[in-house]
N, C-alpha and C positions, 0 to 999 in steps of 0.2 A: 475450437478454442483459438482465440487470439490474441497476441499483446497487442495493447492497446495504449498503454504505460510502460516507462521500465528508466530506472534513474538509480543512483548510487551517493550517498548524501557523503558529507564530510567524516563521517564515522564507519564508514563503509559496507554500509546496510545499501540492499538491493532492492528499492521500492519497488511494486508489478502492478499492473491492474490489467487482466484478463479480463474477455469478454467469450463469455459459454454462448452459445447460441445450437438449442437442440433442434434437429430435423422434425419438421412439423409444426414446431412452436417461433410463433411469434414476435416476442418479447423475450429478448436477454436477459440472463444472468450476470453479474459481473462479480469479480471474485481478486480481491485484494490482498496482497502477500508481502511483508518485511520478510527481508534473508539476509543472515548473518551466518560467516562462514557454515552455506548448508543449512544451516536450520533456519525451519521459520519461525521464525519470532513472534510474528502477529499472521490472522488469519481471519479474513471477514469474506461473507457473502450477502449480496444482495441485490434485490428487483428495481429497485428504483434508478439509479444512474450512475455513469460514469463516474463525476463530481463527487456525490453524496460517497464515492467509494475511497477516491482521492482522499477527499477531507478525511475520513475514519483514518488511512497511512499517515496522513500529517499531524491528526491528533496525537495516532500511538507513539511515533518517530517522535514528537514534544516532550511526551509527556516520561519517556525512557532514557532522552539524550542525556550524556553526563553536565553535570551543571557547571556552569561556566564563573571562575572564582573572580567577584571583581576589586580592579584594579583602581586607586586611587588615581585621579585624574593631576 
């Protein structure tokens, strides 16, 4: 196992993206992780790419952020 990613956004979530790589095999795994004090938050696995695992963290980190009030210009 290895990071591969690892960032901390403005809200203080700990984006990861690990890369599995078993003895004998191949083709990696990568495996994606939101952490907030300790727990995680979101949790994805997947065959296909680094990117494809990113983007799933950016979605979730979006789609959970507190919304932002706006301000008359």
């Amino acid at each position: 196992m290895r990071t591969i990613y690892q960032s901390t956004d403005d809200n203080g979530h700990t984006l990861r993206a690990l890369k599995l790589s078993k003895e004998g095999h191949t083709s990696p795994v990568y495996l994606g992780l939101v952490i907030h004090d300790r727990e995680v938050l979101f949790r994805t696995r997947e065959n296909s790419s680094r990117e494809f695992v990113l983007q799933k963290i950016k979605e979730f980190v979006a789609a959970h952020s507190p919304t932002m009030n706006a301000q008359p210009a």
